[in-house]
C-alpha positions in Angstrom: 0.0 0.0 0.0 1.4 3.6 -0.9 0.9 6.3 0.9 -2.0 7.8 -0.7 -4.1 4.4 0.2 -3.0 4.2 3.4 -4.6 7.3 4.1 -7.7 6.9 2.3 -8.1 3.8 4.0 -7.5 5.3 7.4 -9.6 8.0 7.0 -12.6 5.9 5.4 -12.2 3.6 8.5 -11.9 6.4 10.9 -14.4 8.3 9.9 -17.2 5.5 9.7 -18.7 4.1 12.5 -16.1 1.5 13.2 -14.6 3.5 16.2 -18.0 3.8 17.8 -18.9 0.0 17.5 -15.3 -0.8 18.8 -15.8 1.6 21.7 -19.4 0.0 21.8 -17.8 -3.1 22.0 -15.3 -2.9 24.6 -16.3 -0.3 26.9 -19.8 -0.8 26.9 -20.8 2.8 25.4 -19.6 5.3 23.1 -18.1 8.4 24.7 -20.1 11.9 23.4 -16.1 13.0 23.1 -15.7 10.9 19.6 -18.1 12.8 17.5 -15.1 15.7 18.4 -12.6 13.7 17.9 -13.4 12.5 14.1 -13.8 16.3 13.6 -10.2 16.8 14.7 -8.8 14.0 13.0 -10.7 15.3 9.8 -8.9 18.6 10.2 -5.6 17.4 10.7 -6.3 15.7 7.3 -7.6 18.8 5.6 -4.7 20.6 7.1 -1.8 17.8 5.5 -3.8 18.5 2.3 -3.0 22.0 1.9 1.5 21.0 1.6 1.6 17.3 1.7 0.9 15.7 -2.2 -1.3 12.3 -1.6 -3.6 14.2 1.4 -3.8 17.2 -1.4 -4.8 14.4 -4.2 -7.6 13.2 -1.1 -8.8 17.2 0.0 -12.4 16.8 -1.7 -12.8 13.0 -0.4 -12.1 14.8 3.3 -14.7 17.4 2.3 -17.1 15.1 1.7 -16.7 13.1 5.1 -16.8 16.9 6.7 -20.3 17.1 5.0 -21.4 13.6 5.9 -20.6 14.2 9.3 -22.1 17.7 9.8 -25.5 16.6 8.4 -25.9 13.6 10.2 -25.0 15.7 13.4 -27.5 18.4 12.4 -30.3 16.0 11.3 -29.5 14.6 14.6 -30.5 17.8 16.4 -33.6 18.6 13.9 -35.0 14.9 14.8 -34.8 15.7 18.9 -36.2 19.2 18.3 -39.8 19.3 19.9 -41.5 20.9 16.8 -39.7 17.3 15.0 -41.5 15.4 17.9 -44.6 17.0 17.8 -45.2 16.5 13.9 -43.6 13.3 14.2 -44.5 11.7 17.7 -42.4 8.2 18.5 -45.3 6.8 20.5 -48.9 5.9 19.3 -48.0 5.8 15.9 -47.3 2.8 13.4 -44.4 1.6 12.1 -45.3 3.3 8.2 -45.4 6.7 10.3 -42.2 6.6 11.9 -40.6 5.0 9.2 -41.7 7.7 7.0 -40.3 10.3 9.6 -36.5 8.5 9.8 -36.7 8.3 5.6 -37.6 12.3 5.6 -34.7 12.7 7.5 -32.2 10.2 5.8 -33.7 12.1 2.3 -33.3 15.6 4.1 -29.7 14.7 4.6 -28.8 13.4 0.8 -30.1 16.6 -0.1 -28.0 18.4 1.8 -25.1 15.9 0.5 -25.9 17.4 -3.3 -25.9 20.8 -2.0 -22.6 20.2 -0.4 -21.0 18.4 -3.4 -22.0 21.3 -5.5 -20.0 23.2 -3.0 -17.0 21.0 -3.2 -16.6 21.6 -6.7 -18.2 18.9 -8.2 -20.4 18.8 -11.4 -23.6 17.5 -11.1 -22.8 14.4 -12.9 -19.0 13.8 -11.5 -21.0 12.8 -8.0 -23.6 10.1 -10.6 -26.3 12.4 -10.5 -27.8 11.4 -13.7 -30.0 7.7 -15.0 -26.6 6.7 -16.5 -26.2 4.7 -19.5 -28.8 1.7 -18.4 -26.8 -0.4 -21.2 -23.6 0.5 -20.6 -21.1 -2.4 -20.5 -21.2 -4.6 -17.3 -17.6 -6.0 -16.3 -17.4 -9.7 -14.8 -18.9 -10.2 -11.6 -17.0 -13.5 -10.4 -17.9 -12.9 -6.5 -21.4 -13.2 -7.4 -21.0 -15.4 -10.0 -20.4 -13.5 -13.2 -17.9 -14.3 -15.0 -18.6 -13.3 -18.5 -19.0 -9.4 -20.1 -22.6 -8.7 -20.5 -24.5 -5.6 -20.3 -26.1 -3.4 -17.2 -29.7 -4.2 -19.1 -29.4 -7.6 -18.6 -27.1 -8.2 -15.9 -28.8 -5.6 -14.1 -32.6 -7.5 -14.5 -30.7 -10.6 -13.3 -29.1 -9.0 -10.3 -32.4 -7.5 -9.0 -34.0 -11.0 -9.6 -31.1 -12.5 -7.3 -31.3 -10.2 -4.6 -35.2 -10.4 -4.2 -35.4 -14.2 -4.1 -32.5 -14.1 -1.8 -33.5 -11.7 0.7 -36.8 -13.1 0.5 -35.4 -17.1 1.3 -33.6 -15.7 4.2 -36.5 -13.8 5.7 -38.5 -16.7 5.5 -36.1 -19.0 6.6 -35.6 -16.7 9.5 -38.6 -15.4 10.6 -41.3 -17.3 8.2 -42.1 -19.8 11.1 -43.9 -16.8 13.0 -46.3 -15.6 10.0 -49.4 -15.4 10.0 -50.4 -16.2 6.6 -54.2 -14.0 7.0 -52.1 -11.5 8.0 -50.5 -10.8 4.2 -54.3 -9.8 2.7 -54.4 -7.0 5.6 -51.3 -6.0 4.9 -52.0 -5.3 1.1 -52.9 -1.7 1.6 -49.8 -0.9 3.2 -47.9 -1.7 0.2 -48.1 1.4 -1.7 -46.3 3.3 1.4 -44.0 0.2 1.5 -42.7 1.0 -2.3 -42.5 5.0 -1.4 -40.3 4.2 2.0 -37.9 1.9 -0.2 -37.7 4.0 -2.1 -36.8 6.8 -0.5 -34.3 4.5 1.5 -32.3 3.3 -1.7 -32.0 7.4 -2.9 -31.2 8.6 -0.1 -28.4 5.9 0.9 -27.2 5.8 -3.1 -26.5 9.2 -3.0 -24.8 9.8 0.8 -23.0 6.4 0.7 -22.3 6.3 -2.8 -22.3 8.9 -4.9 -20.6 10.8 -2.1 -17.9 8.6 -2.1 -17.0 7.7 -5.0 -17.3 11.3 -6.7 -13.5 12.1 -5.3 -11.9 8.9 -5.4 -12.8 6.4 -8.5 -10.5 8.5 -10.9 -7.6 9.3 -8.1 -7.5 5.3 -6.9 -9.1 3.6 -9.5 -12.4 2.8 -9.7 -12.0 -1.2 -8.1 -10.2 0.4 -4.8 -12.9 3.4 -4.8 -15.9 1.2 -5.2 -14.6 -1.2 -1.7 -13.8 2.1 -0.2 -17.1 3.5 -0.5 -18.6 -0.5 0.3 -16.8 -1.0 3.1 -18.0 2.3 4.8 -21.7 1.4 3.5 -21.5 -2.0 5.2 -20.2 -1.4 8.2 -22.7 1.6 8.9 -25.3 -1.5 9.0 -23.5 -3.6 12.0 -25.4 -2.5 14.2 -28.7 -3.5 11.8 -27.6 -6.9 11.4 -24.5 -7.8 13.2 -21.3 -8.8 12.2 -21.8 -11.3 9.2 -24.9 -9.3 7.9 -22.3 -5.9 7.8 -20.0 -7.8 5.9 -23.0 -9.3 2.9 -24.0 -5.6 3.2 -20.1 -4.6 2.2 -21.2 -7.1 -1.2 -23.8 -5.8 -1.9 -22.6 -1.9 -1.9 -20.0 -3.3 -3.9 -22.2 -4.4 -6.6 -23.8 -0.9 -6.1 -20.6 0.5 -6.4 -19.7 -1.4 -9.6 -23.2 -0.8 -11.5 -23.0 2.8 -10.3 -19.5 3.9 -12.0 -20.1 1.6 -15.1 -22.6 2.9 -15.8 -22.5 6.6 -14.5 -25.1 7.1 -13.2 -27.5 6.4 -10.0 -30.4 4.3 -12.1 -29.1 1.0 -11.6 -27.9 1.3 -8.3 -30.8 3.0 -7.0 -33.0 -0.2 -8.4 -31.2 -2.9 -7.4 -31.3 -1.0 -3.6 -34.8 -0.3 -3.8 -35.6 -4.2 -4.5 -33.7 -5.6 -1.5 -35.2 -2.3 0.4 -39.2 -3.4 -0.9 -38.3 -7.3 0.5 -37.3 -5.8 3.9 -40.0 -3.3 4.4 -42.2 -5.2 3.7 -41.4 -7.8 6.1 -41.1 -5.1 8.7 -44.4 -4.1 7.7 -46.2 -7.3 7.9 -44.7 -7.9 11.5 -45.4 -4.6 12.9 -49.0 -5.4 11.9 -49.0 -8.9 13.4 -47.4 -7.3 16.8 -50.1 -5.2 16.9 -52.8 -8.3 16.5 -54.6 -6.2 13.4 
């Protein structure tokens, strides 16, 4: 590793949540002092980048972990504001309503992630805001299987196939032994809000996670080293969703993301394959929120 990896490693690593699940880990908490502490880190960064050549070649990847930071901390205090509580009250409300109220705020905060990008210095389509070329070529795929050159049309369909039946075996496998089967038909009318929370979910998390990313890095590292970069970060933000093994399929599947995103240039095919794998989950969550509440 050369020096210019080492610290876009380091920082990608530093500034996720791995320090706060490690603290989480073996302390038992995560002291309010780190949020600080990644800010200072991230200057001492921005600072090397302003004499020292591989930091300079990293300034606008630092940037953009400035912004990602800043929002989250500011959604964070919009979403314990009272007026946030009043419109969107955490008790006596289903699981559609809040859901609806953490997607406003994950969407709020891709927004702001354009807005900042713009700011950076990046074209609207450097950072993949665009459909993209929904045919563009499709490299091999061998860690899911693909070995041969295809297109994004067709390897794209497939993919999206492969996730839903796959998401769907494992939440059966896992939790299908406590359905109700009446339940599904009562369900039903939830599904409309099902498709508009997924999504929400895949935009806002293709654009923060990914787009973000990758914008500063694919053409400085390469776009293979970018795209694990950007899928590492995206998976380990889920540990504390799914654990250990379940960050770690989520780091494979935001490198598919990552792959179909810079291939094709655009947000169209990562956004869809996201926003099938979102749909399966929702709607699981959905259907068991309703059976909880014995409807």
């Amino acid at each position: 590793m050369n020096s210019l990896q080492i610290l876009a490693w380091g920082g990608t690593l530093l500034f996720s949540i791995l320090p706060n699940v490690l603290f989480q880990e073996i302390t038992g908490n995560v002291p309010e002092w780190l949020f600080g502490a990644k800010l200072a880190i991230l200057a001492v960064f921005l600072l090397l980048s302003l004499f020292w050549g591989p930091a300079r070649k990293l300034q606008r990847y630092f940037l953009v972990f400035l912004a990602i930071l800043l929002t989250a901390r500011g959604w964070q205090a919009v979403a314990e504001s009272t007026q946030w509580r009043t419109w969107f009250p955490s008790d006596g409300t289903g699981f559609l309503f809040q859901m609806f109220s953490i997607q406003l705020g994950r969407l709020a905060i891709a927004f702001s992630m354009i807005a900042a990008l713009f700011l950076i210095g990046f074209r609207r389509k450097e950072f993949f805001l665009d459909f993209g070329d929904l045919y563009a070529p499709a490299s091999p795929l061998p860690l899911v299987g693909v070995n041969k050159p295809t297109n994004w049309r067709s390897l794209g369909l497939r993919l999206s196939a492969y996730i839903f039946f796959a998401i769907l075996i494992t939440l059966l496998w896992s939790f299908g032994g406590s359905l109700k089967i009446d339940i599904l038909a009562t369900a039903l009318p939830a599904l409309p809000m099902v498709l508009l929370l997924a999504g929400m979910n895949s935009l806002s998390d293709e654009i923060t996670y990914r787009a973000a990313l990758l914008a500063p890095t694919h053409r400085i590292l390469g776009a293979g080293q970018a795209v694990w970069l950007a899928a590492i970060f995206f998976g380990i933000g889920h540990y504390y969703d799914y654990g250990i093994i379940g960050a770690l399929i989520t780091s494979l599947f935001g490198w598919i993301l990552g792959c179909s995103m810079v291939e094709t240039k655009g947000l169209f095919w990562p956004w869809f394959l996201h926003f099938v794998a979102a749909l399966v989950i929702f709607s699981f969550m959905a259907v068991g929120a309703l059976q909880i509440r014995g409807v």
